[in-house]
C-alpha positions as CSV (number, residue, x, y, z in Angstrom):
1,X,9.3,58.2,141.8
2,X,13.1,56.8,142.5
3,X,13.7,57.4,138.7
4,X,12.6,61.1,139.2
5,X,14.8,61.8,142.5
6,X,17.7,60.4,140.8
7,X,17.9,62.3,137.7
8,X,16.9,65.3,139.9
9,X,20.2,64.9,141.9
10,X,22.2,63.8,138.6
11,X,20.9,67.5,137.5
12,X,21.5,69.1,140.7
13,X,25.1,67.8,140.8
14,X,25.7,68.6,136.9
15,X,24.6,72.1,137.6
16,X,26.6,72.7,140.7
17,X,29.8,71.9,138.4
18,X,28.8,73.6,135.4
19,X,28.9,76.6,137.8
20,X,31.9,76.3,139.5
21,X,33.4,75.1,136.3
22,X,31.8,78.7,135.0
23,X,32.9,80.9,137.9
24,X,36.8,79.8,137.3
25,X,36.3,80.8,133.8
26,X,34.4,84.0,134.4
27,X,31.9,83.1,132.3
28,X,28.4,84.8,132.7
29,X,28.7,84.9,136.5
30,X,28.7,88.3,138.8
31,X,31.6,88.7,140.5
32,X,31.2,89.7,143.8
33,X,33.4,92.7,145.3
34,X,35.1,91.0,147.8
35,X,37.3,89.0,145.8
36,X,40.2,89.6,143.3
37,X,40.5,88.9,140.0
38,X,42.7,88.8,137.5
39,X,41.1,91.9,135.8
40,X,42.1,93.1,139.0
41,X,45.1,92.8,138.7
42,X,47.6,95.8,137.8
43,X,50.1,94.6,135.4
44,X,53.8,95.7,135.5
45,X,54.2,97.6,132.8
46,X,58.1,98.7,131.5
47,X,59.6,101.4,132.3
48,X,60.2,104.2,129.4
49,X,63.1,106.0,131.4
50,X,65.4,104.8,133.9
51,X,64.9,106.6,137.2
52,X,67.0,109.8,137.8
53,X,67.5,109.8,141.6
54,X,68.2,106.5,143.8
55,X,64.9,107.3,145.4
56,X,62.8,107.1,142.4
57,X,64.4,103.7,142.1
58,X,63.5,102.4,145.7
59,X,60.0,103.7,144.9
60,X,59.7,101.6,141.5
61,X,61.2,98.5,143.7
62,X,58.3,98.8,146.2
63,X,55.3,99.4,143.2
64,X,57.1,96.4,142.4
65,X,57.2,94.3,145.1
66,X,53.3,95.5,146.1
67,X,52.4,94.4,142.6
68,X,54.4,90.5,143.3
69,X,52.3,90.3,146.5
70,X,48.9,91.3,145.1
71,X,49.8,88.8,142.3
72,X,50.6,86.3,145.2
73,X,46.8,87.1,147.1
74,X,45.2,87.0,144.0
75,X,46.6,83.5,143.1
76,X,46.1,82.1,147.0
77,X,42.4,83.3,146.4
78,X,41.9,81.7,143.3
79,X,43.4,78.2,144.7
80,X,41.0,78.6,147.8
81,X,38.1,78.8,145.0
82,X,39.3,75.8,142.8
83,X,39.0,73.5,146.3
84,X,36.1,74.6,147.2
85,X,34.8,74.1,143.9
86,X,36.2,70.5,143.9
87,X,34.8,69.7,147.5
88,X,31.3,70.9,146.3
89,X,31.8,68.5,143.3
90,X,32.8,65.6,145.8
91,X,30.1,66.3,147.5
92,X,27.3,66.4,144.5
93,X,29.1,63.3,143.4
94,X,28.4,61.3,146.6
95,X,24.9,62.8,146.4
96,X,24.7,61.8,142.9
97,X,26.3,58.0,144.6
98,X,23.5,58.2,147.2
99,X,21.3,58.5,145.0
100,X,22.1,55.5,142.8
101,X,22.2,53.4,145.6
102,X,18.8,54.4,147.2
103,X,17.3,53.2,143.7
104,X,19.4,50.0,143.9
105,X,17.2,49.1,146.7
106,X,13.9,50.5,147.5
107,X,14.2,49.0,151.3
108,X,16.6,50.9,152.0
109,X,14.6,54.3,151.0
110,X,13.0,54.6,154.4
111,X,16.8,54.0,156.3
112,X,18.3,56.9,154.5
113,X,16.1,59.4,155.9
114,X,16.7,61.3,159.1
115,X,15.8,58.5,162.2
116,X,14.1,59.8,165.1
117,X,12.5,62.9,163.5
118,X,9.9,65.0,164.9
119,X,7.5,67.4,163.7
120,X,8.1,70.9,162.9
121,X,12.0,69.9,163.0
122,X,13.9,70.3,159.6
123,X,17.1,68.6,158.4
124,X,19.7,68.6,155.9
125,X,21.4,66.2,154.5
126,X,25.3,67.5,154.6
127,X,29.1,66.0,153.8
128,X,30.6,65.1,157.6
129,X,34.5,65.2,156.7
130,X,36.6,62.3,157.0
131,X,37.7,62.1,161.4
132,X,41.2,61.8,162.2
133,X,43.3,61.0,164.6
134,X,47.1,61.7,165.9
135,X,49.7,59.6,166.8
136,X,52.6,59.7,168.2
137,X,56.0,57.8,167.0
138,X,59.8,57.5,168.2
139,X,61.6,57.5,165.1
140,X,65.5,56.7,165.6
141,X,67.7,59.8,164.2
142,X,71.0,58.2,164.9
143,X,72.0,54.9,165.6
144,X,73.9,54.5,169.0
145,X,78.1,54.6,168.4
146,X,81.2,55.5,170.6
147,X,83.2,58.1,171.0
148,X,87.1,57.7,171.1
149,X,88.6,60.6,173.5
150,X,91.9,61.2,174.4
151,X,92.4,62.3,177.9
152,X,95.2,65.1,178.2
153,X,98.1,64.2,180.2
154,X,98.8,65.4,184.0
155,X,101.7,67.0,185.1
156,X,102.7,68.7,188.2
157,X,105.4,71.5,188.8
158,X,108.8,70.6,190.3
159,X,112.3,72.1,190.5
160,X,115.7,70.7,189.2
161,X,119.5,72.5,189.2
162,X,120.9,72.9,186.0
163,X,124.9,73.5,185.2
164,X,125.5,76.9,183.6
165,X,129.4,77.0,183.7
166,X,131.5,73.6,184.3
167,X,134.4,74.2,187.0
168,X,137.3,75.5,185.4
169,X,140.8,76.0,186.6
170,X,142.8,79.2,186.1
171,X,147.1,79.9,186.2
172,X,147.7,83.8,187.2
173,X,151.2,84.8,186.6
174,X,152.5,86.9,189.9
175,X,155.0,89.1,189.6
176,X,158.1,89.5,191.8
177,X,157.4,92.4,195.0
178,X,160.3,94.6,194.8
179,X,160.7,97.6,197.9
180,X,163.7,100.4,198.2
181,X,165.7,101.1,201.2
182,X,169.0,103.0,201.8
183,X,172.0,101.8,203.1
184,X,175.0,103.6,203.8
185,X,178.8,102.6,201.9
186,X,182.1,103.0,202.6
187,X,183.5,105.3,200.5
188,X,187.4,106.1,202.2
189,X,188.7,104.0,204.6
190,X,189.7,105.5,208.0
191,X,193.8,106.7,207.8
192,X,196.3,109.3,208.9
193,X,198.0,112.2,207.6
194,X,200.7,114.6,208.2
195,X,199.6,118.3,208.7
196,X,201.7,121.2,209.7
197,X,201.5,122.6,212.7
198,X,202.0,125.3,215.2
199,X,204.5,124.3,218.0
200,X,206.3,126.4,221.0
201,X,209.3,127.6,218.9
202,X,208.3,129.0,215.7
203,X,210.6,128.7,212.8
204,X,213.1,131.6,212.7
205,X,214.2,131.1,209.5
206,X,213.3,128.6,206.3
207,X,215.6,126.1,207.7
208,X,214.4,125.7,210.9
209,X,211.2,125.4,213.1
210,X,209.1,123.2,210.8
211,X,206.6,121.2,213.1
212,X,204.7,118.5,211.4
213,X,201.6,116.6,213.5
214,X,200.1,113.5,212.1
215,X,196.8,113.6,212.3
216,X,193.6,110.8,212.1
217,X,191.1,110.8,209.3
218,X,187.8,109.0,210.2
219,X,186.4,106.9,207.5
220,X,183.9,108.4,205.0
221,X,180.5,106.6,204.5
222,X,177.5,107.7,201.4
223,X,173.9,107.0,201.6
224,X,172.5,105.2,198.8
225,X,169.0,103.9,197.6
226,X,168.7,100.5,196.5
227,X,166.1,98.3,195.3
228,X,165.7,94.5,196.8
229,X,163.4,92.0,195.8
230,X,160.7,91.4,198.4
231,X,158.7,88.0,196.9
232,X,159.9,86.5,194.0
233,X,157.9,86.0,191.0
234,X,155.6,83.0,191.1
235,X,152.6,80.9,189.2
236,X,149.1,80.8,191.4
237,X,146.7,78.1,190.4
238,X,143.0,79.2,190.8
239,X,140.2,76.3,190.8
240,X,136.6,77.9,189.6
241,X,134.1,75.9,190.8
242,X,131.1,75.0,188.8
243,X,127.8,77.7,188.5
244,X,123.9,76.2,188.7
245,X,121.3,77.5,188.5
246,X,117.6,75.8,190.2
247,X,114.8,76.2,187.2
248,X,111.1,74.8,187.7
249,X,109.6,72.3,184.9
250,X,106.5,70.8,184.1
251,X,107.2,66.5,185.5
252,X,104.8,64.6,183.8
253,X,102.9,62.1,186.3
254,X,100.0,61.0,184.5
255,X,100.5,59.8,180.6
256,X,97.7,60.7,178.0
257,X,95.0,57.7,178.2
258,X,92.5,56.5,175.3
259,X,88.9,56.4,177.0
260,X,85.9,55.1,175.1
261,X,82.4,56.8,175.7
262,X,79.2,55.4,174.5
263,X,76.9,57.5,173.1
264,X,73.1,56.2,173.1
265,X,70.8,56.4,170.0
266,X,68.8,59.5,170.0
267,X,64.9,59.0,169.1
268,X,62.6,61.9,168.0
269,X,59.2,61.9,168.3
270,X,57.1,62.6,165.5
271,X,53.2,63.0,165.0
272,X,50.9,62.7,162.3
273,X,47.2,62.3,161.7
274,X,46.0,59.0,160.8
275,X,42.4,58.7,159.1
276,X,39.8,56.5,161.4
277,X,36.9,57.3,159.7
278,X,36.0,58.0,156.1
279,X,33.9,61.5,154.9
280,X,30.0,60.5,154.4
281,X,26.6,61.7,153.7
282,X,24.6,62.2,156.9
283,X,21.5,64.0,158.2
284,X,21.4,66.6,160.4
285,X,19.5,69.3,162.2
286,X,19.4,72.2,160.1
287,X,17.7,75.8,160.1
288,X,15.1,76.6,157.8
289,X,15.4,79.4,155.1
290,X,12.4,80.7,157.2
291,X,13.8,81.0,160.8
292,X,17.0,82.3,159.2
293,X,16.8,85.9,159.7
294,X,19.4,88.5,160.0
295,X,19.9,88.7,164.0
296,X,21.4,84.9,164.0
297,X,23.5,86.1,160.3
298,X,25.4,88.5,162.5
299,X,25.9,86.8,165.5
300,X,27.4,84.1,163.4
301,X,29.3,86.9,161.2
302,X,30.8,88.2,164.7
303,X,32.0,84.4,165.7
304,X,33.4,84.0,162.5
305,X,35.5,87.3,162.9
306,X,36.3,86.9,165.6
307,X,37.6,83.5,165.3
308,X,39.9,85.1,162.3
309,X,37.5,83.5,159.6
310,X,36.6,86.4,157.0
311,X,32.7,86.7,156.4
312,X,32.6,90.1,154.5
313,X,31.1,92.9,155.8
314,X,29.1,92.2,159.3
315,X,25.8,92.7,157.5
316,X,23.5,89.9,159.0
317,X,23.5,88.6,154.9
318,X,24.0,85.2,154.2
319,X,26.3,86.3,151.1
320,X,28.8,84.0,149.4
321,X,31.8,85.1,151.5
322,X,30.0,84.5,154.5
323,X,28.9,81.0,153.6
324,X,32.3,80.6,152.3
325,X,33.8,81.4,155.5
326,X,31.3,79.3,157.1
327,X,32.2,75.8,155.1
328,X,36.3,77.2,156.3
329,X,35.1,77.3,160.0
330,X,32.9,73.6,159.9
331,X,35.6,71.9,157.6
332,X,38.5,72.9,160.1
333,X,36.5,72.3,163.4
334,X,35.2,69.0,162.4
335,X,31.4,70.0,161.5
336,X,29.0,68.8,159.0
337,X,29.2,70.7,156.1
338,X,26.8,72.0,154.0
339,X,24.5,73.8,156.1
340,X,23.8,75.6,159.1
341,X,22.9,73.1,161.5
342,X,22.1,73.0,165.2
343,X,25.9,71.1,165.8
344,X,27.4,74.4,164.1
345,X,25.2,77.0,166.1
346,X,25.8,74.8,169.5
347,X,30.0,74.5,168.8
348,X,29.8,78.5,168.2
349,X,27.5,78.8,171.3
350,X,24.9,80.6,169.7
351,X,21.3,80.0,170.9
352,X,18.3,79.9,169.1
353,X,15.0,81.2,170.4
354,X,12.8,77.9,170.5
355,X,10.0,79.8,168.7
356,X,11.7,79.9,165.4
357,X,12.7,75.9,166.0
């Protein structure tokens, strides 16, 4: 009985790689229509003629660029398929490891199955993923140093008389004043001369009766102009005194001055996810393919969308895109994978009518 459950799960995982292996090489699989493949896929192909306008050319540059970012989906899509391919493998492989090790020991048979059941309950055995748990760390950035600065010096206005011109002294030549004035000369002496005259006998004839009177003849002055020398001429000696002039300055009263600052070491704090426990094999609740119908499909189609996971069409079909987004959902929250258990449908707050339990 051991021998047959462990070549069954040997087969089982076999077959779940030969398929994946198979699907990534498109060989006898259908292909559903949600995803892209590389038949898909529009090749670039040249271009015979050069484009005659510059719009022609913007529109080749965005077929272009739509063609790069289909390329770019495509190849995301297709490395979202190869790991979920290789976690189906790891987890056929620690069936496959389970397996071994339950006919290692036949004690230990009865251990691995689900404790605690009760009747008319179903379980599944599914891959729980590996629990971790973040940390925070101060990592030093830069050591602690000092800083040299040089504080500016301090001054303060003030006001100070500076010598444009020295004192100088000067000679002046001044001349001599001259003014006119009139003055009168004597120009003929006072004297006296003899004049003939008239007397009581006249002459009768020319040798008698002359009279002669002597007669007193002032003295005769002129008026002249003259000029006469007022000041003489003379040497003055002027004294300039010096000229200043009051300017203001800057008057340093503080020199420059060298101050040290410390500068502390700077820390930032960095997180990362540390791994407490390792992924395992574990059994848990589970629905049945027969209490499975399409009313609980949609309502977890709905979570999913909602919760930005892509199911496909909202068809309340378990499809492969909806069971892909499924494993997406439990592998990011946390959640057994593998199924749809009862820890799934409680974490998405979906109930289940206890008749279909």
């Amino acid at each position: 009985m051991i021998q047959k459950r462990l070549g069954l799960l040997v087969l089982t995982g076999l077959l779940i790689f030969s398929v994946g292996c198979a699907r990534l090489l498109n060989i006898g699989t259908t292909e559903p229509a949600d995803e892209i493949y590389e038949k898909d896929i529009v090749v670039n192909k040249p271009i015979s003629q050069p484009a005659p306008s510059d719009i022609q050319s913007d529109d080749l540059m965005q077929q272009q660029q739509i063609q790069i970012e289909r390329l770019r989906s495509a190849l995301n899509k297709k490395e979202m398929t190869i790991q979920e391919y290789k976690k189906e493998l790891e987890i056929a492989t620690l069936k496959v490891q389970e397996g071994v090790k339950m006919g290692e020991a036949d004690s230990a048979t009865a251990a691995q199955l689900p404790p605690n059941a009760k009747p008319g309950e179903c379980y599944a055995r599914v891959y729980s993923s590996p629990k971790y748990k973040t940390i925070s760390k101060q990592v030093m950035i830069q050591p602690a140093t000092e800083e040299i600065k040089i504080l500016p010096a301090k001054y303060e206005w003030a006001e100070k008389q500076v010598m444009l011109t020295e004192a100088t002294t000067e000679y002046k030549e001044i001349p001599a004043v001259y003014k006119w004035v009139s003055e009168k000369i004597l120009v003929k002496e006072a004297h006296t001369i003899w004049k003939k005259g008239r007397g009581n006998i006249e002459r009768i004839d020319n040798a008698t009766g002359e009279v002669m009177c002597m007669v007193h003849v002032p003295p005769k002055y002129k008026t002249v102009k003259k000029r006469i020398m007022v000041s003489p001429a003379r040497i003055e000696e002027i004294n300039k005194p010096a000229v200043y002039k009051t300017i203001k300055y800057k008057k340093m009263i503080l020199p420059p001055q060298k101050q040290v600052v410390p500068i502390p070491a700077r820390y930032k704090t960095i997180t990362k996810k540390v791994k407490i426990a390792e992924g395992q094999m574990t059994w848990k609740r589970t629905m049945c393919e027969t209490n499975i119908d399409r009313n609980l499909v949609l309502k977890i189609q709905r979570f999913l969308r909602k919760d930005r996971y892509n199911p496909g069409p909202v068809d309340g079909i378990l499809g492969r895109q909806t069971r892909r987004a499924l494993k997406s959902f439990q592998r990011d929250k946390g959640l057994a994978i593998g199924s749809i258990t009862y820890q799934t449908l409680e974490f998405m707050n979906i109930k289940v009518d206890k008749k279909k339990k």
